[in-house]
N, C-alpha and C positions, 0 to 999 in steps of 0.2 A: 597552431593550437591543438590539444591533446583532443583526440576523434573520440576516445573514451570518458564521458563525462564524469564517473564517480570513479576513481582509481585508488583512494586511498579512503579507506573504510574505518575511518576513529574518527572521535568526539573533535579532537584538535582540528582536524580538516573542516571538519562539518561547519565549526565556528569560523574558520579559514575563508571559505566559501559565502557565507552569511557576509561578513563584512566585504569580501568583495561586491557581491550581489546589492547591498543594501543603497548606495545612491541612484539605482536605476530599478529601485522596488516602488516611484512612482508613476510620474506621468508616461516615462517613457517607456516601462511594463505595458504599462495600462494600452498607450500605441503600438509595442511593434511584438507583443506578446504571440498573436495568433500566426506570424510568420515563420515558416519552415526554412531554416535558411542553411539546412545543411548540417552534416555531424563536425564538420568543421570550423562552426560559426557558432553559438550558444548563449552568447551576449544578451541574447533578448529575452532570454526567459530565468531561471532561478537557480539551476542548476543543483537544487538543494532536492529533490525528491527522494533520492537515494540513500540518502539523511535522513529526511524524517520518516520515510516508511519505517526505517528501521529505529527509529526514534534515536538514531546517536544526538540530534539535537531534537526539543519537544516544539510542537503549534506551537505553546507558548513561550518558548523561549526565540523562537522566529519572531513571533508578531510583537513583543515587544521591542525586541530592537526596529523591527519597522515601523511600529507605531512613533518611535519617542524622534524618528528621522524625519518621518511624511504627514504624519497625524492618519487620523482613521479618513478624512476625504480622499487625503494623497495616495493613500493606496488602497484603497475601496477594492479595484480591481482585482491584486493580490491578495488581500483580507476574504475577499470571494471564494477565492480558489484553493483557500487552505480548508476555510467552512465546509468546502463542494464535501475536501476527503473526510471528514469529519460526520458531516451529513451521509455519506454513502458506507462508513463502518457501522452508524447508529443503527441505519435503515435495511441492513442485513442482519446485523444483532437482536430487531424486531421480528423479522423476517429469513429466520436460518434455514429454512427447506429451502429456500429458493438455492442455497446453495450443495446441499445434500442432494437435490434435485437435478442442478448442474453434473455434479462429481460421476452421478450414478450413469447418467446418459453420457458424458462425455467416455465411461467404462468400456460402455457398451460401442460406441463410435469407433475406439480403438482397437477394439476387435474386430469389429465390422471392415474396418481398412485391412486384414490380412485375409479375408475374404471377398471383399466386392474391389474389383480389380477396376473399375472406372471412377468408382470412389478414392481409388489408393492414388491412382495415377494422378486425378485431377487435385489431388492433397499435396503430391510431392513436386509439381510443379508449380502448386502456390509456395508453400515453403522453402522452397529449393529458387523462389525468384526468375521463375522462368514462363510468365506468362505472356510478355510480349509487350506488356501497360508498363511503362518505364516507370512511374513513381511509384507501384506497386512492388514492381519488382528491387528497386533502390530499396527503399523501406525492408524489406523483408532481408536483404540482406544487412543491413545497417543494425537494424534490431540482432539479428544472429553473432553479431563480432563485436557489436557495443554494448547490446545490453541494455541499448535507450532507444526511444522513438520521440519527436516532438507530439505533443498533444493534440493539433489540428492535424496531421498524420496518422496519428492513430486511430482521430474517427474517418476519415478518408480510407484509410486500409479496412478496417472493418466493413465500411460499406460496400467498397469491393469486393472483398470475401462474400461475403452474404447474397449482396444483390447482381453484384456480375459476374462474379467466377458460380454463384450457386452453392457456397459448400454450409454444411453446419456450421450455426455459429460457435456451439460449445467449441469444437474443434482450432478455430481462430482464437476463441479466448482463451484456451490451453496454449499456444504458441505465442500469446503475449506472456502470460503467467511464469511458463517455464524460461523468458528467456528475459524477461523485463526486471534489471536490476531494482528497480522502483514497482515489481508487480507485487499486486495490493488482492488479495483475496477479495474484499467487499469495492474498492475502486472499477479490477479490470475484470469482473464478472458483471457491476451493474452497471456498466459504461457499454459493453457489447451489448445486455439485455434492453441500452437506451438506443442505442442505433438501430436497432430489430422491432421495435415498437414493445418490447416486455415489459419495460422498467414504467414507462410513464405511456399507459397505452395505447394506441393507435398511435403513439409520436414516431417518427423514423429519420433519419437522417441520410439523403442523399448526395452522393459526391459526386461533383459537377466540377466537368474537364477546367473549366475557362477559373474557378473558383482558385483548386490545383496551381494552376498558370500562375493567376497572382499569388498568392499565399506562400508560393517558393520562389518566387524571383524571378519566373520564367524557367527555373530548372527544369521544369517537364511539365509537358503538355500532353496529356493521355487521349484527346482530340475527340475520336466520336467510338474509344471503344469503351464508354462506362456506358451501364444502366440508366436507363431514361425514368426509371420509377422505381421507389422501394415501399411497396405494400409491406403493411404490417404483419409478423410473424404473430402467431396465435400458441396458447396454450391451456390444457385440461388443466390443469392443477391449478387451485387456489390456494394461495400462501397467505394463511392465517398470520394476526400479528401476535408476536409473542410478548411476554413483559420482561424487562431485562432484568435479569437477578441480581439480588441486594450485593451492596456492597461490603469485601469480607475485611477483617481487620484479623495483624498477628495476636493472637493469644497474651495476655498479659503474661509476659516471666517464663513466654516458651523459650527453648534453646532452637533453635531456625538457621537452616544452610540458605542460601540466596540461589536460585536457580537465572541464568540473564538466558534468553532466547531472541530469536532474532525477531520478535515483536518490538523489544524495546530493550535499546540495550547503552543504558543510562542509569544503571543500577543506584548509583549512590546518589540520586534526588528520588529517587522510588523510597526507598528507607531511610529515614530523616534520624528519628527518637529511640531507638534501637540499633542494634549492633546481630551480625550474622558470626555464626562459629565457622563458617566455612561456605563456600562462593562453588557454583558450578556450571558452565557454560553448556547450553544443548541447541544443534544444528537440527532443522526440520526440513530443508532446504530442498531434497531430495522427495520429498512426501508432494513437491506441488505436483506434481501431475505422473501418469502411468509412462512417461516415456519420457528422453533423456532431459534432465532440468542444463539451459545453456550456460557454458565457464561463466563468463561476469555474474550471472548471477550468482555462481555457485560459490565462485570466489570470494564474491563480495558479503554473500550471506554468513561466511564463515570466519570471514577476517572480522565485521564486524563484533561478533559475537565473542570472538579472543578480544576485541578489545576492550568492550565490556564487563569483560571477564576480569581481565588478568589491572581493569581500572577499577573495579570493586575490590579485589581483592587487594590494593594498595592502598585505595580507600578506608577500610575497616581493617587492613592487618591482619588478614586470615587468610591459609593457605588455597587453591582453587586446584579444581580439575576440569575434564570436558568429557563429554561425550558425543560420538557423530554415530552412531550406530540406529538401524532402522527400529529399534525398539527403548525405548526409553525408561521400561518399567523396572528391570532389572539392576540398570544401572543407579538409578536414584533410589530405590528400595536400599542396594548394597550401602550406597550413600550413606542413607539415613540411618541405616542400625550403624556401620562405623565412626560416624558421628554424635551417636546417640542422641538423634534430633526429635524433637515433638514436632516440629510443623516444619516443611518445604516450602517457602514464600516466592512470589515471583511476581510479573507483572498479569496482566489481567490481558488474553489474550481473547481478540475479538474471532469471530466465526471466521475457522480455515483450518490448514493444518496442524498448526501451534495450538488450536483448541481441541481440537481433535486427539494428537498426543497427551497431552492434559488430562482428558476427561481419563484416558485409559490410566494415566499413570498415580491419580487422584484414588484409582480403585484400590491398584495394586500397593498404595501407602497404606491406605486407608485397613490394608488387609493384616500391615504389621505396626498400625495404631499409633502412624503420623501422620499426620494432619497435610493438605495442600489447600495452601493461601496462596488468591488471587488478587491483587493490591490493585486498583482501577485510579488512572490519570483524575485530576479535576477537570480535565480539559474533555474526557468523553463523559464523566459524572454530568455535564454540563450542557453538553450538546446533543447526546444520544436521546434524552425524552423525548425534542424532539423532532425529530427523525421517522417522524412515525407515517407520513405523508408526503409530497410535493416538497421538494427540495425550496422553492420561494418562500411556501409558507415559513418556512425556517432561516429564510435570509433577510427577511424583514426584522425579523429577530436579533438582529447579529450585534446592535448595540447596546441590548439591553445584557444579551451574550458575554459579552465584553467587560462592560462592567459588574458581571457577573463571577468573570473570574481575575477582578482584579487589573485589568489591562486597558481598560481605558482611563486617553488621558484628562485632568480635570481641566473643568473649563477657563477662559480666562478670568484671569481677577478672582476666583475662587480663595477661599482660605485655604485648602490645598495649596493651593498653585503660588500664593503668596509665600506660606512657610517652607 
């Protein structure tokens, strides 16, 4: 079996993947999901992540095919865990300094490492998998050549990082970020800030050797060199909630180029009722962090994004271009006067780099009096309000959720369900 989990980065796979994945999106998810069973084994869990971060298939177009297979009991479990990312995009879209807050220290960390020589060293032998903790150090390499980690490894690694090895966590969550084909700006920043006690406070997560043992099969047993406690990490800064901004619509009778980034790159179910004069693909990929972003992901950020690209622009019959370059203003500015475009539309990118590039390239439109439309999923219209607290409180919610966008199925005997 391929050690690389996402290796082909288009829409067609993604759906590929889905239907293999979909008879074991019940009960059998629901058992043997939490088990690490190796980069060469992946049957037990979805293997679609890499997918939908980048939205070549959308939440909703997942949960409906699981839905109409397991109904909403049968995969309860899965239906969980799609919410979870749904819930933690809202929940930093409310809350965006926690990530400007991230960025800004994690700057300064990286600096710090060309200076403090006991901080470098014990940096490059966590990354570098040279700690001596066999499942740490597996991991660490597995993540740097694949591009994936299983999920109950990942909060095992992080606690390690943090509570045994001692280092920053910013610094662990930049070494998922940059090397995690499926890294998630609002997933693997508030998933380290939940093992550290930030996120949900004073909560912590500690990784226990005997836990490891089972959870991988017996692959490794780290025996008694983990941490016996993980106290809560503390912080000054209080992160006000913010209110998410309205939702924008294209301009009735604008002429609009289609921008696809690697937020979401599904372009022709983003624009339904209109038509684009011209398609352009833009790589951010490079922006996740101040040091080097890893191949798979870089690969994969990229090829996505041509495919998106070059499937919009066959979609609507209009010619495409791309740009990979670290500045994006100039190029979509030249864009937009060569096309004589009123508005630059795209998807609606949540807090990270894709928004980041955004705001600045919104300015420089804005300066030769085109327009940047940000087109937002029903599926965060939906779930982002709220996000605004405790991840539970919002999973009690999840069937009213549900029917909320259309995805749940009718009951039986229903007039639905008869016609």
């Amino acid at each position: 079996m391929d050690e690389r989990p996402f290796t082909v980065a288009t829409r067609p796979a993604a759906f590929a993947e889905l239907q293999t994945f979909l008879p074991r999106a019940g009960a059998r998810y629901a058992s043997r999901r939490n088990f690490d069973l190796g980069p060469g084994d992946r049957r037990n869990v979805s293997r679609l992540s890499g997918y939908i971060r980048h939205r070549l298939i959308g939440e909703a177009e997942v949960l409906e095919a699981v839905l109409q297979q397991h109904g909403e009991d049968g995969a309860s479990r899965f239906i969980e865990e799609l919410f979870w990312r749904g819930y933690f995009k809202g929940w930093l879209e409310h809350h965006p300094t926690v990530w400007t807050d991230y960025r800004a220290t994690l700057r300064g960390l990286v600096d710090t490492l060309e200076t403090k020589v006991d901080l470098r060293d014990r940096y490059e032998v966590a990354v570098n998998g040279a700690t001596g903790i066999d499942c740490f150090d597996a991991w660490a390499a597995e993540l740097v050549t694949t591009g994936y980690l299983h999920n109950h490894a990942r909060m095992c690694f992080a606690s390690i990082w943090i509570y045994t090895l001692g280092l920053p966590w910013q610094l662990g969550a930049d070494f998922f970020y940059r090397n995690l084909v499926d890294g998630d700006p609002a997933s693997n920043t508030l998933s380290w800030r939940w093992v550290c006690g930030l996120h949900t406070k004073g909560k912590t997560y500690l990784a226990r050797a005997a836990t490891i043992a089972a959870c991988t099969g017996g692959r490794f047993d780290p025996g008694g060199r983990l941490a016996h406690e993980a106290p809560p990490l503390k912080e000054a800064q209080i992160h006000s909630l913010r209110a998410l901004p309205e939702p924008e619509v294209i301009p009735a009778g604008a002429r609009f180029g289609l921008l696809v980034t690697e937020e979401d790159c599904a372009p022709e179910t983003l624009v339904r009722d209109c038509s684009p004069v011209a398609v352009m693909g833009g790589v951010t990929a490079g922006s996740r962090s101040p040091l080097p972003v890893g191949l798979p992901a870089w690969e994969f950020a990229i090829e996505a994004v041509a495919d998106g690209t070059e499937r919009a622009a066959r979609h609507f019959g209009v010619p495409a271009q791309s740009v990979r370059s670290g500045d994006w203003d100039d190029a979509l500015v030249a864009w937009a006067r060569s096309g004589e475009l009123d508005a630059v539309v795209t998807a609606y990118a949540p807090v990270g780099p894709v928004a980041e590039r955004l705001a600045s390239a919104r300015r420089a439109l804005a300066d030769h009096g085109v327009a940047l439309v940000q087109l937002r999923r029903a599926w965060d219209s939906c779930i982002w309000p709220h996000a605004t607290g405790g991840y539970f409180r919002m999973k009690s919610r999840i069937p009213d959720l549900l029917r909320e966008l259309g995805l749940a199925l009718p009951e039986p005997g229903s007039q639905r369900a008869a016609g």
